[in-house]
N, C-alpha and C positions, 0 to 999 in steps of 0.2 A: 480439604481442597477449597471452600470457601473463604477459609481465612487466607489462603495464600492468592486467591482470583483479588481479594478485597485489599492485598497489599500492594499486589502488582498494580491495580486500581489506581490507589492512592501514590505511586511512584508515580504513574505516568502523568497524574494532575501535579504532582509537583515539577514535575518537568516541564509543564507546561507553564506554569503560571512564576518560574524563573524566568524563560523566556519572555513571556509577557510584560513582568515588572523590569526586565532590562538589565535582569544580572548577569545574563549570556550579551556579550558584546560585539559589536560589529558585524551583525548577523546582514546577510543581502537580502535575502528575500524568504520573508516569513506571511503564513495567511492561516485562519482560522475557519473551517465552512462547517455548517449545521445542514445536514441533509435528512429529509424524510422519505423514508423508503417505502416504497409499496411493492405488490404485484406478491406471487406465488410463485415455491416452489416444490417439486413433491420428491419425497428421500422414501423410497421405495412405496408404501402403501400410507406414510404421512404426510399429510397437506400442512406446509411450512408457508404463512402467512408474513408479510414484512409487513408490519404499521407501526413503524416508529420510527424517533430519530438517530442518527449518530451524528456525530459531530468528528470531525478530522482537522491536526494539526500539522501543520507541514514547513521544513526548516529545510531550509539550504545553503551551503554556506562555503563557497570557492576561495581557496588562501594561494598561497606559492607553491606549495607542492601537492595541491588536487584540490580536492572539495569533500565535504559531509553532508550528507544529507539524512533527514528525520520525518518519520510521520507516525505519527498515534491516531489510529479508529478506535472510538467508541462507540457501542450501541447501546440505547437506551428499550431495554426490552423486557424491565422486568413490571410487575402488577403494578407498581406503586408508581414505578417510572426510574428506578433507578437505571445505574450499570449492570448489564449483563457480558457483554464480552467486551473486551479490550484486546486489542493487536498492534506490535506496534514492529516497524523496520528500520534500522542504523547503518547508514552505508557509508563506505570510508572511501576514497578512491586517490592512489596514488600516483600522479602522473609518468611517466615513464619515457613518453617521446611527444613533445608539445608540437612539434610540426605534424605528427598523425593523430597525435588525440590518444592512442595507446594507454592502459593506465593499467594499475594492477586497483583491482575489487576487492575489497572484503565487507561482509556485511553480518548483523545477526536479527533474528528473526523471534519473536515470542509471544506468547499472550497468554488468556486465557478463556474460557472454559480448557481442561483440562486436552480435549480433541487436537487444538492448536499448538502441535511441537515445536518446542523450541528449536532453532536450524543455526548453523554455524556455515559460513559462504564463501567462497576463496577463488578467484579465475582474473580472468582479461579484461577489458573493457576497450571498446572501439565504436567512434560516429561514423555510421554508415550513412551516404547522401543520398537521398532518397531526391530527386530534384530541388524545392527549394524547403524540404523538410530533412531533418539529420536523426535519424535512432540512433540513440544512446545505448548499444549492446551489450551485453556483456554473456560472456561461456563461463558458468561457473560449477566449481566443485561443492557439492550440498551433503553437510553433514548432519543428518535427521535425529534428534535425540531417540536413543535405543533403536536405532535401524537397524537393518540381518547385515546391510549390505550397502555402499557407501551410493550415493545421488548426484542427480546431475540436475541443472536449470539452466534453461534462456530465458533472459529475461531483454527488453525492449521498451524505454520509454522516450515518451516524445513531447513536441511545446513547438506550436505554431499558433501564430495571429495572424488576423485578416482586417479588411478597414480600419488602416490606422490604428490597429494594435485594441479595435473595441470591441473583436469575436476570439476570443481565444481555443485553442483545439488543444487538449494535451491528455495526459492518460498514460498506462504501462499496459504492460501484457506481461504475464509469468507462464512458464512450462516448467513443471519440475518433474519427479518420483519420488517418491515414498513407499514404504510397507503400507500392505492392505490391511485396514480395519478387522474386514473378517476374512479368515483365511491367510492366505499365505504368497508370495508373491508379491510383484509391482504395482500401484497406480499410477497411471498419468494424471496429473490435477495442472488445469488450467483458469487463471485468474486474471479479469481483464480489466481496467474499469477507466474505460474512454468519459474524457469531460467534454462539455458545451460551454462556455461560460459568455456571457451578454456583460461588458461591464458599462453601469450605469453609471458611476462617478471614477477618480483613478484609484480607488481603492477598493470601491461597492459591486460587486459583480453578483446577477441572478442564472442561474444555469440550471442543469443536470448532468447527471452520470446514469451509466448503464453498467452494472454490476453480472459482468460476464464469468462462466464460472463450470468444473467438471471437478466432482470431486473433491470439492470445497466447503460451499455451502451447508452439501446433498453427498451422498454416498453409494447413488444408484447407479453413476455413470453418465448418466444422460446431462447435457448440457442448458444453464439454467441462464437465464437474463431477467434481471431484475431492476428496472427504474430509479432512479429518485428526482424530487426537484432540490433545490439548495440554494443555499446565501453563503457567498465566500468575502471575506474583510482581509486584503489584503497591508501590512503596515511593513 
């Protein structure tokens, strides 16, 4: 299992450092943030401490018939400081009716330490207007590597600025199901992770996120929030 955590690893830095050196072309909007997490949370009678970093890569990229979007979390959590998990999500979206925004979804999902199933995603997508803010919805069908029974997810993300586009507000929310860890039956797992971002120059922005979460993290049920501050470069 370590050898295949330490490939999947090394994929995902090469995926990133294509993008970086400019082999990937024409990309719209790409950024790079280093965040350091703090704060606690407890998975039944274990106290789960964050002090460290992760670092996230985020690609997206609108053509003529939808957009693709990319992001790789890394956290840096082991003794020496290396990688300890890597997660990453690929989403396709193909337009379907451009006067409603309609699109069909598909997405896959993977990482590792071994806990993180791989997910395969297939549904709708539609902006819902929320006043002068738009969710990006989507109703999708979720297929859990080795599941009893097939899954669902709504997922919800958004991107608003404020003073001249120098407070930026954006972030996702997921709901899905899965098989329970122990036992038998469903979880509900909720993952939320709202940004703050301050941008200091047009590329330099200092912020935070709040790392919202049930059954994610933690396997106790209970609902965890966890901080970070961060530096985002956006190019």
């Amino acid at each position: 299992m370590e050898a295949i955590m330490k490939l999947k690893i090394i994929l995902l830095y090469v995926i990133g450092l294509f993008i970086l050196m400019g082999w990937v072309k024409d990309l719209s909007a790409q950024n790079i943030q280093l965040h350091y997490d703090f704060g606690k949370a407890d998975n039944f009678e274990e106290l789960i401490n964050r002090r460290y970093f992760t670092s996230t890569l985020e690609v997206f990229k609108p053509d003529k018939t939808g957009s693709t979007f990319l992001f790789v979390d890394i956290d840096f959590d082991k003794p020496n400081g290396g990688a300890s998990l890597a997660y990453f999500e690929v989403v396709r979206k193909f337009t379907l009716n451009r006067k409603s925004g309609l699109s069909a979804h598909i997405e896959l999902n993977d990482g590792s330490p071994s806990y993180i199933r791989q997910a395969w995603l297939a549904g709708l997508a539609y902006p819902v207007r929320l006043g002068k803010v738009i969710l990006h919805t989507s109703l999708l069908y979720r297929a859990n590597q080795g599941a009893s029974r097939p899954d669902g997810q709504l997922t919800i993300v958004w991107f608003h600025s404020f003073l001249n586009d120098r407070i930026v507000f954006n972030g996702f929310f997921d709901f899905w199901t899965q098989d329970k860890f122990i036992g038998s039956g469903k979880d509900g797992v909720l993952l939320s992770e709202p940004q703050l971002w301050f941008l200091l120059t047009e590329n330099f922005a200092l912020g935070s996120e709040i790392e919202i979460s049930r059954n994610f993290f933690s396997f106790d049920g209970d609902v965890e929030a966890m901080p970070t501050i961060g530096l985002k470069w956006t190019f």
